[in-house]
SEDOVO-45958 format. One record per residue: z, y, x of N, C-alpha, C in turn; residue in three letters. Coordinates in steps of 0.2 Angstrom, whole numbers, padded with zeros to 4 digits, always signed. Atoms other than C-alpha are relative to their C-alpha. Layout:
N
ZYXZYXZYXAla
...
END
This chain:
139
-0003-0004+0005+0823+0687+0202-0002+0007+0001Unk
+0003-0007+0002+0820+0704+0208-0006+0002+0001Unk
+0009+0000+0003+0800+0701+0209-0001+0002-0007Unk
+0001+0000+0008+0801+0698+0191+0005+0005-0005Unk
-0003-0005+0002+0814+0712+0187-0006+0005+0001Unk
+0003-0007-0002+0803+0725+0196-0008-0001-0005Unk
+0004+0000+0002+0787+0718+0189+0001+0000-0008Unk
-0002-0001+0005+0794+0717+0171+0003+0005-0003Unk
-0003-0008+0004+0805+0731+0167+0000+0006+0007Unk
+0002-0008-0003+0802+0743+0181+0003+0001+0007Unk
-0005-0002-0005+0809+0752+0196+0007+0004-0003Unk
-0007-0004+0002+0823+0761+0185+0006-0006-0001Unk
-0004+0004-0001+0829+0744+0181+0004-0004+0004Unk
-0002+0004-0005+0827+0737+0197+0004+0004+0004Unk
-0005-0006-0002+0837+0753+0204+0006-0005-0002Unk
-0007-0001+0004+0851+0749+0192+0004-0007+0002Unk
-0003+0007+0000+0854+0730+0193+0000+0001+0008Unk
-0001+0003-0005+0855+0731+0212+0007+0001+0002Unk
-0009-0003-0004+0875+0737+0212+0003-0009-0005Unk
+0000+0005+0000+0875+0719+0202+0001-0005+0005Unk
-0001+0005-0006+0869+0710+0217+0004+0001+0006Unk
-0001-0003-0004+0878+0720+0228+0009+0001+0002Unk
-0008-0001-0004+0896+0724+0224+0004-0006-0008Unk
-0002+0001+0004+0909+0718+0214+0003+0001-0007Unk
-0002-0003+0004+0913+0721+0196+0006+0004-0001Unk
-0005-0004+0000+0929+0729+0196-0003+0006+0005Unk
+0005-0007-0006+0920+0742+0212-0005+0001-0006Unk
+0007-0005+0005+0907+0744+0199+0002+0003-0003Unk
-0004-0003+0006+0918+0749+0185+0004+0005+0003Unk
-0004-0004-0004+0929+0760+0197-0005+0006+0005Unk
+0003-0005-0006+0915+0768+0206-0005+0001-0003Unk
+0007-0002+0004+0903+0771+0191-0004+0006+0002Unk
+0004-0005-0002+0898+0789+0194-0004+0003+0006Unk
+0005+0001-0007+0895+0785+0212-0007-0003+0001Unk
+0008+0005+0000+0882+0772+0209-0005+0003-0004Unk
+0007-0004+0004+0873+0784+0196-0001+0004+0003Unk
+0001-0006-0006+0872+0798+0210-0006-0006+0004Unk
+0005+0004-0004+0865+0783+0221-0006-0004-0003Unk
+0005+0001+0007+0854+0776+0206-0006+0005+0002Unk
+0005-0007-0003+0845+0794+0207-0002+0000+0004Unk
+0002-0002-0008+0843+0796+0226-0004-0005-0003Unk
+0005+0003-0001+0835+0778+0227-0005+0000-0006Unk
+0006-0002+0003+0824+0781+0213-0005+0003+0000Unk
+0005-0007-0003+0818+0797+0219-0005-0001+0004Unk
+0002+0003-0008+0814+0788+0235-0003-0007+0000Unk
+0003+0009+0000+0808+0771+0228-0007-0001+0004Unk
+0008-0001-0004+0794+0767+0239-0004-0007-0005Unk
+0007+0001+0005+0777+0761+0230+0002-0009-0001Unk
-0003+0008+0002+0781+0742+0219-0004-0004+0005Unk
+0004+0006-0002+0766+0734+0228+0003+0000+0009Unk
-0004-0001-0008+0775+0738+0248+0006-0004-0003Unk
-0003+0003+0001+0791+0733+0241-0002-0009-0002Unk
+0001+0008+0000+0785+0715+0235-0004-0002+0005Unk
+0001+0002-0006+0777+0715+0251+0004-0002+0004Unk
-0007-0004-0002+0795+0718+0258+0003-0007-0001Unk
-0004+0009+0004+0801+0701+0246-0001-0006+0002Unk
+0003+0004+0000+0786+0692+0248+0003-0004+0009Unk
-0004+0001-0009+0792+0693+0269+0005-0005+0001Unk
-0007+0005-0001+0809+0687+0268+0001-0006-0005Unk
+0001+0007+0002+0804+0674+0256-0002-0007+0005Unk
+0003+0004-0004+0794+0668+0269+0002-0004+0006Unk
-0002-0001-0007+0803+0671+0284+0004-0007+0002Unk
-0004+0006-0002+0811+0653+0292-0001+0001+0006Unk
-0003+0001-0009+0820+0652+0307+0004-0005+0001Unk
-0006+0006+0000+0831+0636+0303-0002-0003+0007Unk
+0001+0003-0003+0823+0628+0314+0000+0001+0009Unk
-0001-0002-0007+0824+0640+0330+0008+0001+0001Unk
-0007-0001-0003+0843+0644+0327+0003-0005+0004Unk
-0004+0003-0006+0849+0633+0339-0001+0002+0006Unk
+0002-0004-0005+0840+0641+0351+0003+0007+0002Unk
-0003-0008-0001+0848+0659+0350+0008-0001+0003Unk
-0007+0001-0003+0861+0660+0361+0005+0007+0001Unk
-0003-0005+0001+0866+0678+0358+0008+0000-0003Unk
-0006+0002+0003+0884+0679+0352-0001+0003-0004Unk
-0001-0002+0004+0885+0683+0334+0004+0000-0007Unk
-0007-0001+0005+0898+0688+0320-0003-0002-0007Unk
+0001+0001+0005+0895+0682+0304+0002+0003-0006Unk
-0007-0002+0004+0906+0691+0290-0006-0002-0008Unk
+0003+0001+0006+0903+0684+0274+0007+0002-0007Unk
-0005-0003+0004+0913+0686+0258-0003-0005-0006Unk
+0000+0008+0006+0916+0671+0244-0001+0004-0005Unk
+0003-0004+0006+0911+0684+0231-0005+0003-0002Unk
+0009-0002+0003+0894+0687+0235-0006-0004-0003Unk
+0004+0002+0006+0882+0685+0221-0008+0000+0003Unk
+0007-0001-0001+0866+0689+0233-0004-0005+0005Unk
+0002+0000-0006+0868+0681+0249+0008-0008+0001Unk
-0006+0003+0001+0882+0662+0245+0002+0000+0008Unk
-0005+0000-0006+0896+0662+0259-0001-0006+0004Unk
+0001+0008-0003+0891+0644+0263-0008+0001+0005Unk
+0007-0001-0005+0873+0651+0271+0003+0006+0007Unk
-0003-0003-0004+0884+0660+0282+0003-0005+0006Unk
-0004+0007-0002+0894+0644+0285-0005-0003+0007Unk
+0007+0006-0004+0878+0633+0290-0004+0005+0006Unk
+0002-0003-0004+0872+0648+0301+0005-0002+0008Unk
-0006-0001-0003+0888+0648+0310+0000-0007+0003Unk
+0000+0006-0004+0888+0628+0312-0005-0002+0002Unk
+0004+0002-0006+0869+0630+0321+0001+0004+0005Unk
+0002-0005-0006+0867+0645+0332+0008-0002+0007Unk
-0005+0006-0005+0877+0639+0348+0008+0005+0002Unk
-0004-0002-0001+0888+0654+0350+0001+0007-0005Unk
-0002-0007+0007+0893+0661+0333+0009-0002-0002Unk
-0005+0000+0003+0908+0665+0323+0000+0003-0008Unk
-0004+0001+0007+0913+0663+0304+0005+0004-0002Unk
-0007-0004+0002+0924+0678+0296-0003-0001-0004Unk
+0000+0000+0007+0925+0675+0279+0006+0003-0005Unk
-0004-0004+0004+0932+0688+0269+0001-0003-0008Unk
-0002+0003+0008+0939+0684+0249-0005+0006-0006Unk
+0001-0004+0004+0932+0701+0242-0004+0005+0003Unk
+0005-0005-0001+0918+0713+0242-0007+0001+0001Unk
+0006-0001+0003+0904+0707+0237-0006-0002+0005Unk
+0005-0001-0009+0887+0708+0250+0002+0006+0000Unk
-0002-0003-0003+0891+0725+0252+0006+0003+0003Unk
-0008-0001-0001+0910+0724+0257+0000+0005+0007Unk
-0001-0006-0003+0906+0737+0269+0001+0006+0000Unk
+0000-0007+0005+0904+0750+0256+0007-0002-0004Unk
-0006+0001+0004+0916+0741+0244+0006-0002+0002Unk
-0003+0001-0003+0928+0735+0255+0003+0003+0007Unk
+0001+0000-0008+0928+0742+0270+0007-0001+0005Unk
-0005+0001-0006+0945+0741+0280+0001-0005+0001Unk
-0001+0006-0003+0945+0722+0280-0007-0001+0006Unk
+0004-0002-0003+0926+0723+0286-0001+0002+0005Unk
+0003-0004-0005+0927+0736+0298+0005-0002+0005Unk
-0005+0003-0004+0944+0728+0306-0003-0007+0002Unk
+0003+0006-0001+0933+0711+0308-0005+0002+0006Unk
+0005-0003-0004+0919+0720+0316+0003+0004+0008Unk
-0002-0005-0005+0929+0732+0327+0002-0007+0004Unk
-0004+0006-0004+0941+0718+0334-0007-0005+0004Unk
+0007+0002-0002+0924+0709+0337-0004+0003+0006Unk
+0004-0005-0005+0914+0720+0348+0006+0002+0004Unk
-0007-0001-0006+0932+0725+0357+0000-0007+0005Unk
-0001+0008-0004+0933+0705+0360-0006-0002+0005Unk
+0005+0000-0004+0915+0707+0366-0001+0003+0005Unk
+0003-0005-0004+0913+0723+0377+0007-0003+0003Unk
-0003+0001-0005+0929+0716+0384-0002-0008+0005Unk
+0005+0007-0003+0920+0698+0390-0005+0004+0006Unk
+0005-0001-0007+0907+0708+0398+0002+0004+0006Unk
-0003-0005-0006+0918+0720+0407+0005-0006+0006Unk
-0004+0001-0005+0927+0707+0415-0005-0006+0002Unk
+0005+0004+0001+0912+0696+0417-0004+0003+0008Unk
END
């Protein structure tokens, strides 16, 4: 979709529609002026169409199902049942391969509930890394 956004109506529209993929409606309607501030900047800054759908083409391509069981790093997963970019359920299925992950699933804030949300967020992540830097200190 946003191959055919950007190749079809442009970078001004692909700017536009990414607070779609990104936050929640009520955050959008509540924080209009900001997004057209950020609108602008990344316009400004939009790097060249043919880079960026090299950038898509990439993570289209990119498969790792098949080594996640292999990763043994610990990792957090925070998801959010109201994201439109990224379903909360490919969080899930990460979380029931990688050998030592963990599942937060938050109710609200979109994919970017660390801009839109952030106090649930940032109290998931903090308590996280506290839970971790404390493992290895007494490790």
């Amino acid at each position: 979709m946003r191959q055919n956004l950007l190749h079809d109506s442009g970078p001004a529209a692909y700017v536009q529609a990414q607070s779609l993929f990104l936050y929640p409606p009520d955050w959008i309607a509540a924080n209009s002026e900001k997004l057209a501030r950020d609108d602008a900047h990344a316009l400004a800054h939009f790097p060249p169409t043919a880079n960026l759908l090299r950038r898509i083409k990439a993570l289209l391509a990119f498969d790792i199902e098949a080594e996640l069981a292999t990763i043994q790093t610990p990792t957090l997963l925070i998801a959010n049942r109201d994201d439109m970019l990224v379903p909360w359920n490919r969080s899930q299925h990460m979380a029931n391969v990688l050998p030592d992950a963990r599942l937060e699933l938050l109710e609200y804030g979109g994919h970017a509930s660390s801009v839109s949300d952030s106090e649930p967020f940032n109290r998931v992540l903090l308590d996280y890394l506290a839970e971790q830097c404390g493992q290895v200190a007494a490790a």
